[in-house]
Residue frames relative to the residue before (quaternion, step in Angstrom):
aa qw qx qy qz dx dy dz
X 1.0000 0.0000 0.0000 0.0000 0.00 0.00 0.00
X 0.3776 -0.6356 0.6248 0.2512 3.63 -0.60 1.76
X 0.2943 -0.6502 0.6733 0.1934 4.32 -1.40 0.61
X 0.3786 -0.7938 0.4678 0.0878 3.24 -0.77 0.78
X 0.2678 -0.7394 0.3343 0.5195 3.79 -0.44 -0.22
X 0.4237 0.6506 -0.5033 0.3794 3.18 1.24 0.24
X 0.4519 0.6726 -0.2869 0.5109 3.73 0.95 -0.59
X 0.8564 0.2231 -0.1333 0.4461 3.41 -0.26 -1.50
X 0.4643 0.5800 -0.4467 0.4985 3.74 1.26 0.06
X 0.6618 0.5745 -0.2311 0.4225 4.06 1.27 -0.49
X 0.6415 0.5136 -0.3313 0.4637 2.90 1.57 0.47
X 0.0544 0.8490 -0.4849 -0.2027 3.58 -0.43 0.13
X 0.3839 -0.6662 0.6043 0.2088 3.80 -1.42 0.53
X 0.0235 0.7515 -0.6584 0.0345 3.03 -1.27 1.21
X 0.5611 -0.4394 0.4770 0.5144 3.77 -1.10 -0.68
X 0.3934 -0.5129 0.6585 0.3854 3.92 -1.15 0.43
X 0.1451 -0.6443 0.7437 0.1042 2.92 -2.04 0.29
X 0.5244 -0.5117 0.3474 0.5853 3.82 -1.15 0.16
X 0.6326 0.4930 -0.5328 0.2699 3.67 0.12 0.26
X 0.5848 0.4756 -0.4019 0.5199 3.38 0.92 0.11
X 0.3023 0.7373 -0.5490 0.2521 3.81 0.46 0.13
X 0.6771 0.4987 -0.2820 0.4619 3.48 0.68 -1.55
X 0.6076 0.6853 -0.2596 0.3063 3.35 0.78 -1.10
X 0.6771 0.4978 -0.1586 0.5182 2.77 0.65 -2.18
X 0.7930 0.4546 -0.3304 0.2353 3.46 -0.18 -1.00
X 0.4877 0.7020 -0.2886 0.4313 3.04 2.11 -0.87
X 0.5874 0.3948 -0.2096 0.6746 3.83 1.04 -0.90
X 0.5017 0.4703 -0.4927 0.5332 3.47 0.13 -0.06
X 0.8428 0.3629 -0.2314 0.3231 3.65 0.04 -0.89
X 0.5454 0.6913 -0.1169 0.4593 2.74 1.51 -1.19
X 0.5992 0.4949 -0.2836 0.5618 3.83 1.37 -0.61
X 0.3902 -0.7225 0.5485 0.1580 4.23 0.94 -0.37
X 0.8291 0.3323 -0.1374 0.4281 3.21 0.97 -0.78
X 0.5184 0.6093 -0.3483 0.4886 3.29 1.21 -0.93
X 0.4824 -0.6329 0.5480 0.2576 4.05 -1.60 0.42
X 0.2358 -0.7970 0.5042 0.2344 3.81 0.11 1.24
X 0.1834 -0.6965 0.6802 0.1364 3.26 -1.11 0.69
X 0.6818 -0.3422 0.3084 0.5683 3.94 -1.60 0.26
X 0.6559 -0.4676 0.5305 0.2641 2.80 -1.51 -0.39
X 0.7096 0.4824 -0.2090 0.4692 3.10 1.35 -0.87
X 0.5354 0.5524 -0.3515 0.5335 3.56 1.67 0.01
X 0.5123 0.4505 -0.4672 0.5624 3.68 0.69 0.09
X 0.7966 0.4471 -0.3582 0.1929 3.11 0.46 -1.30
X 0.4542 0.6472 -0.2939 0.5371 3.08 1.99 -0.80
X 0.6824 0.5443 -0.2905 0.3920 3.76 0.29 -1.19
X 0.5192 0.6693 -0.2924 0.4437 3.72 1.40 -1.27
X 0.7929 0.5150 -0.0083 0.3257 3.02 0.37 -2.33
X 0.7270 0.4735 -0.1328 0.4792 4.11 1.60 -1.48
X 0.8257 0.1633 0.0457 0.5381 3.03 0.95 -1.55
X 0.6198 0.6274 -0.4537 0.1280 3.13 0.13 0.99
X 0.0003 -0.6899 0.6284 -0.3595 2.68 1.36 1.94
X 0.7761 0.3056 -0.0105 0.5516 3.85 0.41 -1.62
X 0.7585 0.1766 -0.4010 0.4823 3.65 0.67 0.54
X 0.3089 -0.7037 0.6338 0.0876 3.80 -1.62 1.05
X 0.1834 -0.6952 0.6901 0.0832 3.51 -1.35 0.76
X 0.5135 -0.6428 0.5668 0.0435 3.53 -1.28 1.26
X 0.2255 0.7663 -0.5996 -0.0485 3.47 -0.62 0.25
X 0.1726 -0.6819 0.7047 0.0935 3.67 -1.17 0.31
X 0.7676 -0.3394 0.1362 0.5264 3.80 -0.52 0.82
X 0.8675 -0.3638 0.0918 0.3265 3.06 0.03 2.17
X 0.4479 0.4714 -0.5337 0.5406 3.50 1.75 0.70
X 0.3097 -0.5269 0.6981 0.3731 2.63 -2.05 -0.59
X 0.0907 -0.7402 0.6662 0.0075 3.24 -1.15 1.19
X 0.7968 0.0367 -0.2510 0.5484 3.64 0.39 -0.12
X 0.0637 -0.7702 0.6345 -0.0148 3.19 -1.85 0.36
X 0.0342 0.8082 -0.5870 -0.0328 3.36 -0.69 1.22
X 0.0820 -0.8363 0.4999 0.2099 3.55 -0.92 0.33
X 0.2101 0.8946 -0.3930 0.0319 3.57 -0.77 0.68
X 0.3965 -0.8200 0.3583 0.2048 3.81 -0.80 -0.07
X 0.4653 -0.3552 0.7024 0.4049 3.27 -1.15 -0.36
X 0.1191 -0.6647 0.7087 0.2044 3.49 -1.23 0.96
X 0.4935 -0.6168 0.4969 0.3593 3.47 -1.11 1.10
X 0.5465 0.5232 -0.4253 0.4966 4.41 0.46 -0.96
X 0.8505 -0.0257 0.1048 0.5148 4.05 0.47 -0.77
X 0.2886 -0.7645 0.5744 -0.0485 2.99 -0.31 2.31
X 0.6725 0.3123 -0.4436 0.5034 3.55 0.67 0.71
X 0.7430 0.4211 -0.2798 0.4385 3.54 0.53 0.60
X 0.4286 -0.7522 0.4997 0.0270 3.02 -1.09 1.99
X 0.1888 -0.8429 0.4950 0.0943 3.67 -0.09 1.55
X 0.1648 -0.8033 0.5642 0.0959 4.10 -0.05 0.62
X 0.4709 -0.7541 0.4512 0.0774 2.89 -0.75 1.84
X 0.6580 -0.0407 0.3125 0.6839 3.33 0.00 -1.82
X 0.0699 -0.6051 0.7754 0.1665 3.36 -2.26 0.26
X 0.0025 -0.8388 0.5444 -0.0111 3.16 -1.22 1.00
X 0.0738 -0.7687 0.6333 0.0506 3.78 0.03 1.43
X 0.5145 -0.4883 0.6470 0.2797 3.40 -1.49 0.61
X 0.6104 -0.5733 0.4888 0.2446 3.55 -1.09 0.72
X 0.6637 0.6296 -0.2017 0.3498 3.55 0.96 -0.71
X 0.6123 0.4934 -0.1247 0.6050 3.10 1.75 -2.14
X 0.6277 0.5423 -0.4928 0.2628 4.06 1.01 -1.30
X 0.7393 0.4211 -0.4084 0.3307 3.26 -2.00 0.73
X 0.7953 0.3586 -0.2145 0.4393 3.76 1.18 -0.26
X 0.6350 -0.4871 0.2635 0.5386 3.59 1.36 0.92
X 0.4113 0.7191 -0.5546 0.0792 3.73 0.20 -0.18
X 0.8266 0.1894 -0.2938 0.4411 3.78 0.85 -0.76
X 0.4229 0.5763 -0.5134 0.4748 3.18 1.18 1.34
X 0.7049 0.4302 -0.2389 0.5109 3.23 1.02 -0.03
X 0.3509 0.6784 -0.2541 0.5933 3.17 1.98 0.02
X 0.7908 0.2797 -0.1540 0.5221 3.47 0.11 -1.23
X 0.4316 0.6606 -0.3743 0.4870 3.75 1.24 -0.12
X 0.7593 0.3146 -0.2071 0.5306 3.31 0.17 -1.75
X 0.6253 0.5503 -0.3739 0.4079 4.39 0.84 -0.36
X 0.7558 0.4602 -0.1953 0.4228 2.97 1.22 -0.49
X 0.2468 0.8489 -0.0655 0.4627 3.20 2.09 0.16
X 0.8346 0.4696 -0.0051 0.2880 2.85 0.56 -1.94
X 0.4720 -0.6082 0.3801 0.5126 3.97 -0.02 0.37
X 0.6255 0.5576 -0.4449 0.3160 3.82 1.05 -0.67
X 0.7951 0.3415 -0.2703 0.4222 3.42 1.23 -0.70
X 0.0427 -0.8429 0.5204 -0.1297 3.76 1.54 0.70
X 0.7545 0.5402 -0.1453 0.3431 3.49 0.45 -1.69
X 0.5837 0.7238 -0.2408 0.2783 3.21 1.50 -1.54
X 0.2179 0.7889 -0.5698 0.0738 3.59 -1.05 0.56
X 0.7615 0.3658 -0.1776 0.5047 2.94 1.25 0.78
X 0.0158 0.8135 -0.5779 -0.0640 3.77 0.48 0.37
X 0.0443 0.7507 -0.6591 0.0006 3.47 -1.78 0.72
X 0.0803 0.7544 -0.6388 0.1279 3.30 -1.44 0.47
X 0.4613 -0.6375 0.5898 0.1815 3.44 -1.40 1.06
X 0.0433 -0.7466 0.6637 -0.0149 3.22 -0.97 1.06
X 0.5199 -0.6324 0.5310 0.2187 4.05 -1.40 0.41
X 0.5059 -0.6068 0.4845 0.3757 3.71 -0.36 0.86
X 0.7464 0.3903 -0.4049 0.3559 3.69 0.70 -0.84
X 0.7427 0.6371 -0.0759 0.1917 3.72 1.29 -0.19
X 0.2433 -0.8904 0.3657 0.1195 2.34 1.83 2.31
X 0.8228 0.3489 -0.4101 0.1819 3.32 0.03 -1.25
X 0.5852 0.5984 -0.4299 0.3387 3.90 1.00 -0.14
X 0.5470 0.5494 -0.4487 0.4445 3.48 1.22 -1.16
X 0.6844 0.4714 -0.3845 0.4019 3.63 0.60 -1.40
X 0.5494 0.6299 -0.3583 0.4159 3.67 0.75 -0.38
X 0.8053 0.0233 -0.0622 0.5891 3.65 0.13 -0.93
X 0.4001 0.4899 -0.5679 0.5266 3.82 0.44 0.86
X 0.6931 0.2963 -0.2491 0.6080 4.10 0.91 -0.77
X 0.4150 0.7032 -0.3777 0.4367 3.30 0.80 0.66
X 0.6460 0.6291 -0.0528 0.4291 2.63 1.00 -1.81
X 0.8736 0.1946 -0.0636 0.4415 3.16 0.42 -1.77
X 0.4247 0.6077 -0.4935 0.4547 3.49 1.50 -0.11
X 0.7097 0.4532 -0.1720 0.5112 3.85 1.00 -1.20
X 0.2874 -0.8222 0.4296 0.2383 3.75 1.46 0.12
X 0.7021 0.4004 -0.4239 0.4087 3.23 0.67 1.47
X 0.8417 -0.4632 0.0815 0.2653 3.20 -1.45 0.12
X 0.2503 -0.7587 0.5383 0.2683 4.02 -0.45 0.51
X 0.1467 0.8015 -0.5558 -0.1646 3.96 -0.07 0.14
X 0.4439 -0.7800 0.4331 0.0839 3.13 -0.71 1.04
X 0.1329 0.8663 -0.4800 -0.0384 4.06 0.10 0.42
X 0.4146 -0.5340 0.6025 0.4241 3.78 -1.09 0.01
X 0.0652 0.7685 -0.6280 -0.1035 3.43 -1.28 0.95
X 0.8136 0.1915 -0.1841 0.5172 3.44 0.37 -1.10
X 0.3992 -0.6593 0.5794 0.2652 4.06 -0.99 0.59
X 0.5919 -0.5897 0.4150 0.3602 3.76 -0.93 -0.02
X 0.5768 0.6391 -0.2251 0.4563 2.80 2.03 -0.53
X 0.5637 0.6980 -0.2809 0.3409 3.33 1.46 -0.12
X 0.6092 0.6518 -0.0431 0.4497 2.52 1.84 -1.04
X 0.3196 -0.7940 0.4456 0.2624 3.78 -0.32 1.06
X 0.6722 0.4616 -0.3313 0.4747 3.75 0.82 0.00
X 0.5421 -0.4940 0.5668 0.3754 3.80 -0.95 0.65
X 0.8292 0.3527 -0.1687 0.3994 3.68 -1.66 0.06
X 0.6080 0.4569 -0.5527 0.3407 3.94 0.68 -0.45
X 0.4266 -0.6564 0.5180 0.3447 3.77 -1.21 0.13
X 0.6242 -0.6070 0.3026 0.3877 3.28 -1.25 -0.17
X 0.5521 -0.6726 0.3251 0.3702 3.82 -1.06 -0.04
X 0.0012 0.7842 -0.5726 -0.2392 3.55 -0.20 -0.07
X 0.3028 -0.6756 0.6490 0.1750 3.93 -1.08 0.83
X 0.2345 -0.6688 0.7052 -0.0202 2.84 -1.24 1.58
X 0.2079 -0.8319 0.5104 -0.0648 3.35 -1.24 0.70
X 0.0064 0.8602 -0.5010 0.0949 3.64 0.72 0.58
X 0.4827 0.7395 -0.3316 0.3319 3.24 -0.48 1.19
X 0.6021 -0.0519 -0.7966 0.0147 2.06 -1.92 1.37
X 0.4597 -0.6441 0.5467 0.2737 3.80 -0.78 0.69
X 0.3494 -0.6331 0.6902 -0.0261 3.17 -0.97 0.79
X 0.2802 -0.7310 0.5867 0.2071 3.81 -0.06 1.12
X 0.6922 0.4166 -0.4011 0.4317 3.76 0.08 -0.68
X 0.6545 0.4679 -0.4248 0.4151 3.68 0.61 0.36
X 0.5318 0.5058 -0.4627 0.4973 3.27 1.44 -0.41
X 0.7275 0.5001 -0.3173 0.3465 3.35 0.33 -1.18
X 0.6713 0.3100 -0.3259 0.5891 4.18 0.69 -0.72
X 0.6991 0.4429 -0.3468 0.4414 4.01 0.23 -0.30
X 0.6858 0.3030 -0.1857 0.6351 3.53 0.47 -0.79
């Protein structure tokens, strides 16, 4: 199915609230791939940060979901929890246009830098904030952060830290 812009105009971006917790986590699960947290961490995540995180809706669902922060070590850097695209919305820019509208916001005024830990096996995120990058004409650096060994459960992979940066507000504003 070819996505129209009439289509992607049918969506709208708001802050989460704790009523969207259930939700959120529901797409959370629903992705197979994503690391489920409680339930009650969304609900928390919904309720703290959603100055720096945005929920998606398409007739009164949630279809996308991003969660992130303000890293406290660097008040100019937007840390990016989780992305979550409803299967339906995936393939037509939605959590690129996500991280647009987050980057927008008066909470992330300061911001000139966005990060997040991505999994070697998790083409579709690298491809996500690597086109970031160059949509935002700048750099993606890419580091090893967390080992698998870090991890208390057999089987997780490691983390790589992406780094996107510096941002260039007038790109948020004509691109997004």
């Amino acid at each position: 199915m070819t996505k129209t812009k009439a289509s992607e105009q049918d969506v709208s971006f708001r802050k989460p609230t704790k009523d969207d917790g259930a939700e959120v986590w529901e797409l959370i699960k629903e992705t197979g791939v994503l690391d489920l947290n409680s339930s009650y961490s969304y609900l928390m995540w919904c309720e703290i940060f959603s100055e720096t995180s945005v929920v998606v809706e398409r007739e009164e669902a949630i279809v996308g979901f991003i969660s992130g922060f303000i890293h406290p070590d660097q008040p100019d850097t937007l840390f990016i929890w989780q992305v979550a695209v409803s299967e339906s919305e995936r393939g037509n820019g939605l959590a690129t246009r996500m991280l647009y509208h987050l980057l927008k916001r008066e909470g992330c005024e300061d911001v000139d830098s966005v990060e997040a830990t991505v999994s070697p096996s998790n083409t579709a995120s690298q491809n996500l904030f690597i086109g970031l990058a160059k949509k935002m004409l700048t750099k993606c650096v890419i580091h090893d952060y967390f080992t698998s060994g870090d991890f208390p459960r057999e089987g997780h992979e490691d983390e790589l830290l992406f780094k996107i940066g510096p941002i260039q507000k007038e790109k948020i504003l004509v691109e997004g």
